[in-house]
N, C-alpha and C positions, 0 to 999 in steps of 0.2 A: 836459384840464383840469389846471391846476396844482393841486399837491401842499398840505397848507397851509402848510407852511415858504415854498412859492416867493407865497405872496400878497406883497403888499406893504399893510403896516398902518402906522398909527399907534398904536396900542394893543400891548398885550404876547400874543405864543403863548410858552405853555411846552412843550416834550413830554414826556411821561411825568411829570405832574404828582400828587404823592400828595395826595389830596383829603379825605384822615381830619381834617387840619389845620380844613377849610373845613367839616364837618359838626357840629351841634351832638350828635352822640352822637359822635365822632371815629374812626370807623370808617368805612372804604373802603380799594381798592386806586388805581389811578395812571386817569387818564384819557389817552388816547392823547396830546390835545394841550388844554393847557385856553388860549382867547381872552375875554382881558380889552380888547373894543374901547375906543378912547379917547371915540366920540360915534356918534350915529346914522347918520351918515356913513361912518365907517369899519365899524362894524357890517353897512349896507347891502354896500357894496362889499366886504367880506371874505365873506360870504354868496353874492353874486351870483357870484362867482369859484370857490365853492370846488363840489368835485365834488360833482354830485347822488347818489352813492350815497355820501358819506359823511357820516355819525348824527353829526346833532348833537342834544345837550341841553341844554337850557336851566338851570343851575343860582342858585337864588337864594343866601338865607344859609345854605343848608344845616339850617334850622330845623325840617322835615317831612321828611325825608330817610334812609331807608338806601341808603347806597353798597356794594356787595357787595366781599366781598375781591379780586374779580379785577380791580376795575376796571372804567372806561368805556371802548368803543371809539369810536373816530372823535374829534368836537371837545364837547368841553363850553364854553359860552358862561356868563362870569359876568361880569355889568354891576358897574362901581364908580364911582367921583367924576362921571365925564362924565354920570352918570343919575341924579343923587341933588339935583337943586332942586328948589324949590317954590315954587309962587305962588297969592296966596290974590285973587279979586278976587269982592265982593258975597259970593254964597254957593258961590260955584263955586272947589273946592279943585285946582291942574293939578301935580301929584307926580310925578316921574324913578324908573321904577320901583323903582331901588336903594335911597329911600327909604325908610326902617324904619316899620313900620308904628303904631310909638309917636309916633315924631317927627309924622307927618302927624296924628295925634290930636292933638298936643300944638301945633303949629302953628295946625292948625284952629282948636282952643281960644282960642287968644291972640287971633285975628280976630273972636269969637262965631259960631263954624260948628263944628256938632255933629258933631264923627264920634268920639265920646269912646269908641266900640265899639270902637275898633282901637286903643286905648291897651295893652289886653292882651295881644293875639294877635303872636306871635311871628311875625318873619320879615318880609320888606320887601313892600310896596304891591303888584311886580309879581306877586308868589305870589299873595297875597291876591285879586286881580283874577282870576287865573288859575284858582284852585280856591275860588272863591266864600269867603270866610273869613269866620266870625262868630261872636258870640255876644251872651248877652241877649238873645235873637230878633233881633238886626242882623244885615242880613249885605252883603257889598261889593254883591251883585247891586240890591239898593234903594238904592245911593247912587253909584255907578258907569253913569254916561250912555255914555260911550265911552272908549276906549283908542287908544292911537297903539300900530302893533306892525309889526314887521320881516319879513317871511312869511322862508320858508328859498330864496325864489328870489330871494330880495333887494328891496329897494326898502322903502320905509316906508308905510304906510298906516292910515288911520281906522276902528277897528272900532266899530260902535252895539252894544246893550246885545242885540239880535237876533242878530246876528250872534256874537256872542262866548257866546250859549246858554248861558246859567248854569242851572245846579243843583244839588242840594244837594251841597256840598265839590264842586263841577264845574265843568269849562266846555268848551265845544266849539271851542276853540283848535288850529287844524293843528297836527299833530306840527314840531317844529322851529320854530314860529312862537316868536318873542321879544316880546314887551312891552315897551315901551321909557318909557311915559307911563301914566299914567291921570288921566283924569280925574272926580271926587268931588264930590256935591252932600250940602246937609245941614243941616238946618233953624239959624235963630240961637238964639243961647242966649250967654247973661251968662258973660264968660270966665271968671270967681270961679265961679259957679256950678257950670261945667262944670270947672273944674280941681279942686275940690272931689269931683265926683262919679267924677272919673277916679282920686283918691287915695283913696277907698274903694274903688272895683275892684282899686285894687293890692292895698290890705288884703287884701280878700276871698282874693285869688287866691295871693297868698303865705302865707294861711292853710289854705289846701284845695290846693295844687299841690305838686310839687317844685321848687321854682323854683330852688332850690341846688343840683343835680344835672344830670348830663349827660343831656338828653330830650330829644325830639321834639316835645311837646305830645301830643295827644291820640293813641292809636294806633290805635282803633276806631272808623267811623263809630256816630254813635246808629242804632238801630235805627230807633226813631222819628222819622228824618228833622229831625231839628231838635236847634240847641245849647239850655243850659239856658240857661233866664230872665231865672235871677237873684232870681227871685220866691220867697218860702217857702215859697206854696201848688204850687211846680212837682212834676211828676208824674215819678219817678225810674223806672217800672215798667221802660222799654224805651230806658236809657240803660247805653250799653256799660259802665258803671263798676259798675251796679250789676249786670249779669247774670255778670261778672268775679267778684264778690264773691260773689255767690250760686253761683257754681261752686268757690267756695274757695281760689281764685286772688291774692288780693290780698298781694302779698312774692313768689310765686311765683319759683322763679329757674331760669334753662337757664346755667351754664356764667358769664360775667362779666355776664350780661343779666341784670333782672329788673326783675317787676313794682310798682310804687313801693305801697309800705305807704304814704303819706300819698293817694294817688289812684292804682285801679287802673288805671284806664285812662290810664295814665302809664309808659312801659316806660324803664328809663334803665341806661346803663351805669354799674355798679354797680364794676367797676374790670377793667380789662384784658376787656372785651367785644369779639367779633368782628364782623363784620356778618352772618355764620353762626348765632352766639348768639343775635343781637338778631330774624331774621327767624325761627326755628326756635320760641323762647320766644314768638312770637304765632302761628304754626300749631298750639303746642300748649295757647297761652289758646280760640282757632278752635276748635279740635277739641271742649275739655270742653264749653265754650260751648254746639256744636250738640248733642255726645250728652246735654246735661242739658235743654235748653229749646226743640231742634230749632230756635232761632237761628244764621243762620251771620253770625258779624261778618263786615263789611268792614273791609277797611283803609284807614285815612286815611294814614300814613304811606305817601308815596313809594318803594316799592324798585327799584333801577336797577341797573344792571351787570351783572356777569359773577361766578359763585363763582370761590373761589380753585381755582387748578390742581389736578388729582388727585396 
């Protein structure tokens, strides 16, 4: 099997690409080779060629993400302009999964097709599809019928809403498997209306978030299985931010990481963090967490790669 230098693309391989740049917390080491295919064709075909024991990962905006200091081995795959249209027809939204996942809210909006949830949530369409993303009790799993996706043995294919088994922050997506499309349904609604109600979630969210800050978004699953509401009467008992707080956690810091005094369950690099800091400072939110309430968080954030060398 050829090498991935010896493939022949249309799109860009790098080798030994540093990936801190592409991370919204900008920490990581070099990915062996990072492929930016040009379309789903080249995607296919660089896939299909490329040797079955070598790891590929799928990287989106970098938005859910720690990259470890050592680096990724093998290819990391990051879709750009060739995957980033949109077409809106009736109420059926069809998104390139590069797509950022405001843009297709906001697109939505202009048609009267409600997906005014994903105005918030950081990070392009194919993640979101990928790891079920939501909030306000929304979540892609209710408004995602099917996906177009590149399996890692090449070729393109149609996945249903069965098939791609969502759950909560989940989906049963083969390893290597790329996302290349989704497609979004979602009730109508008055574009004034809906563009209205999308600039009060901004409000909201830039009032309770760090949005100025280098973050992840959320870095604990809720315990309780579900985002917030959005509602005043919602019930904070077994949401990660508050059992953070109630361990005395909130500002918390490991080193350049730490936990954001405006949302604890918001970990951000606070200046010159490592990817060591940043995963270390949430085994030691994990840790008080469980010895105080016999809760063990999960982690929503993605950690990938390799530590830095001894």
């Amino acid at each position: 099997m050829p090498r991935p230098e010896e493939i022949q693309i249309k799109g860009r391989l790098t080798p030994q690409r540093d990936l801190s740049a592409l991370t919204w917390l900008r920490v990581g080491g070099p990915a062996d080779y990072l492929f930016q295919p040009a379309d789903t064709a080249d995607l296919a075909d660089f896939l299909r060629q490329l040797d079955a024991d070598v790891p590929v990962f799928v990287m989106g905006v970098g938005s859910n993400l720690i990259v470890r200091d050592g680096g990724i081995r093998g290819v990391v795959i990051r879709l750009g302009r060739g995957f980033n249209g949109i077409e809106v027809a009736g109420q059926v939204v069809t998104a390139g999964a590069a797509m950022l996942d405001a843009h297709v809210a906001k697109r939505a909006a202009e048609a009267g097709v409600d997906l005014t949830f994903l105005r918030t949530i950081p990070g392009a369409i194919g993640g979101a599809g990928r790891l079920k993303a939501g909030c306000y009790r929304s979540y892609t799993a209710g408004v995602v019928p099917s996906a177009t996706a590149g399996p890692r043995s090449g070729g393109i294919e149609t996945l249903g809403a069965t098939e791609l088994g969502f759950a909560y922050r989940h989906s049963d997506l083969p390893e290597g498997c790329v996302i290349t499309e989704v497609t979004l349904t979602g009730p109508a609604g008055d574009p004034d209306e809906l563009a209205a109600r999308m600039a009060d979630q901004l409000a909201k969210r830039d009032a309770t978030q760090p949005t100025k800050e280098r973050s992840a978004g959320s870095t604990f699953r809720n315990p309780a299985g579900f985002s917030s509401t959005g509602r005043a009467d919602d019930v904070h008992d077994l949401k990660a931010w508050k059992l953070i707080d109630d361990a005395g956690l909130r500002g918390h810091r490991h080193g350049g990481a730490k936990m954001s005094e405006k949302h604890s369950n918001f970990m951000i690099n606070a200046g010159g963090a490592t990817g060591a800091d940043l995963e270390e400072l949430g085994e030691e939110v994990r840790k008080k967490v469980f010895q105080d309430r016999g809760i063990e968080l999960e982690w929503e954030i993605m950690r990938v790669g390799d530590p830095a060398p001894e």
